[in-house]
C-alpha positions, 0 to 999 in steps of 0.5 A: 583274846580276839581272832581273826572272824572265822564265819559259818558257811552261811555268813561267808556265802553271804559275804562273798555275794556282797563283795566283801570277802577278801581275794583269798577268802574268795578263791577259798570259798570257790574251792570247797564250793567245787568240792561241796554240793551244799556249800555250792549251794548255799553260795548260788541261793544267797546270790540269787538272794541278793541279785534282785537288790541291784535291780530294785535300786532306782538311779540316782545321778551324782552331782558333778563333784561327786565325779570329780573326787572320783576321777581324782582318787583313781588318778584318771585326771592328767594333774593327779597322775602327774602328781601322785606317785604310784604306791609301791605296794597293795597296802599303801594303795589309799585308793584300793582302801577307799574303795573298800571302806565304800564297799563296807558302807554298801554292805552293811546297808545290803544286809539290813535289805537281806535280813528283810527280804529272809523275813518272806517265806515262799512269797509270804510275809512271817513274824519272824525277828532278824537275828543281826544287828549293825552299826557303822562306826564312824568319825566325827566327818561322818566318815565310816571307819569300821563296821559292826555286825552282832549275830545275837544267836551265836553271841559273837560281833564282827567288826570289819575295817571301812578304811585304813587306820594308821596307829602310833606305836605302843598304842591300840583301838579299843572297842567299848559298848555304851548303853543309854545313861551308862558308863562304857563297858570294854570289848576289847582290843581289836586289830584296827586294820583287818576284820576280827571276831569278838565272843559277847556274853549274855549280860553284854547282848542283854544291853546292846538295845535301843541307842545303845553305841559302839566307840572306838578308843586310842588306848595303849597296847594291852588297853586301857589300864583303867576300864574305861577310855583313857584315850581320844575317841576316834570313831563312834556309831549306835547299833540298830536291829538288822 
C-alpha cells in the first residue's frame, strides 16, 4: 500500500528551499529546525545551495501573451473578475493549482541544476554519479500533471501532484514503469491529487534506464484487474538521470 511521502531531513530541507513543501510541512520543518541545531543547518546550507541558481538564470522576456493568461488566471483583468466568481474554497481555488503545477515543473528543473552543482566538492569537480532521477509526467498538450523523483540508494519514488486531477468515482491512477521494448509493469495505485511515496524493489530499479517512461492510467479503484492498463492513458514522461 502507498503512503504519504514521508522524506529524511535532508530531502525535506531540500524541498523547503524550492518551495515545494506545503504551509504546514513548512511551519513543521521551522519548528524542529528552532529545536535542532542540525536540522537547522541542514536547512541554511541547502538555501545557501540553491540561492545562486536565481542569480545564474539569465532573463528571459515573455512575449505579450504569456502576460495576458497570467493576468487572466489571477483574475487582475476587469472582464475576468467580473466573470469569474471566487472559489468558495482553497481546494476549488484552480489558480492556487496552477501556480503549483508551475512550481512542481521548476523544481524538478531545480533539482537537476542541484544534484549538479552537489557533483563540487570545496570548488573541485569529482566523479561522483547523482543518486536521483526524475520525470515530468505530462499530458498529450504537453502539460505536466505529476512529477516523479526516484532516490536509487533508498529504492523509493516520489511522485508529487503538478496539477489538479478531477477522477470519477469508483476509478483510480495508476502508475506503470515501461521499459524499451517491453510490456508496462505496475507500481501501484497512487492518490492523483497529493504527494505519495512508492517502495521500488531492486529488479524494478534494475529497468528504470535509458528511455525507460512513467505512465499514468485510469483504472478502477483497486487497479487494474489484469496487470496491465486497461484504461485510457492520461499522462506519460521518460525518466532522465538527475
Amino acid at each position: 500500500m502507498n503512503t504519504p511521502a514521508n522524506h529524511d531531513d535532508e530531502l525535506r530541507c531540500a524541498e523547503y528551499a524550492l518551495g515545494v513543501l506545503s504551509a504546514a510541512e513548512r511551519r513543521e520543518l521551522e519548528r524542529e529546525a528552532g529545536e535542532n541545531p542540525l536540522v537547522q543547518a541542514n536547512l541554511h546550507r541547502w538555501q545557501a545551495r540553491i540561492a545562486p541558481l536565481a542569480e545564474d538564470a539569465p532573463p528571459v522576456e515573455p512575449p505579450p501573451r504569456v502576460w495576458q493568461r497570467i493576468q487572466r488566471d489571477l483574475g487582475v483583468a476587469p472582464e475576468v473578475r467580473a466573470a469569474r466568481p471566487a472559489p468558495s474554497t482553497w481546494w476549488d481555488n484552480l489558480r492556487l493549482w496552477r501556480w503549483l503545477g508551475l512550481g512542481a515543473g521548476i523544481a524538478a528543473l531545480v533539482l537537476l541544476a542541484v544534484n549538479f552543482s552537489s557533483l563540487m566538492h570545496f570548488g573541485q569537480p569529482t566523479a561522483v554519479v547523482s543518486p536521483y532521477m526524475v520525470a515530468a509526467i505530462a499530458r498529450q498538450d504537453g502539460v505536466t500533471h505529476w512529477t516523479a523523483t526516484v532516490d536509487t540508494r533508498r529504492g523509493n519514488m516520489v511522485v508529487v501532484p503538478a496539477d489538479k486531477s478531477v477522477i470519477a468515482a469508483g476509478r483510480a491512477t495508476e502508475l506503470w514503469l515501461i521499459p524499451p521494448n517491453a510490456k508496462p509493469i505496475a507500481l501501484g495505485v497512487f492518490p492523483a491529487d497529493q504527494p505519495a511515496s512508492m517502495a521500488l524493489p531492486p529488479e524494478i530499479l534494475a529497468q528504470m534506464g535509458d528511455n525507460a517512461m512513467l505512465a499514468v492510467s485510469i483504472e478502477p479503484s483497486g487497479g487494474s484487474p489484469t496487470g496491465q492498463p486497461t484504461g485510457p492513458v492520461v499522462a506519460s514522461g521518460t525518466i532522465r538521470p538527475a
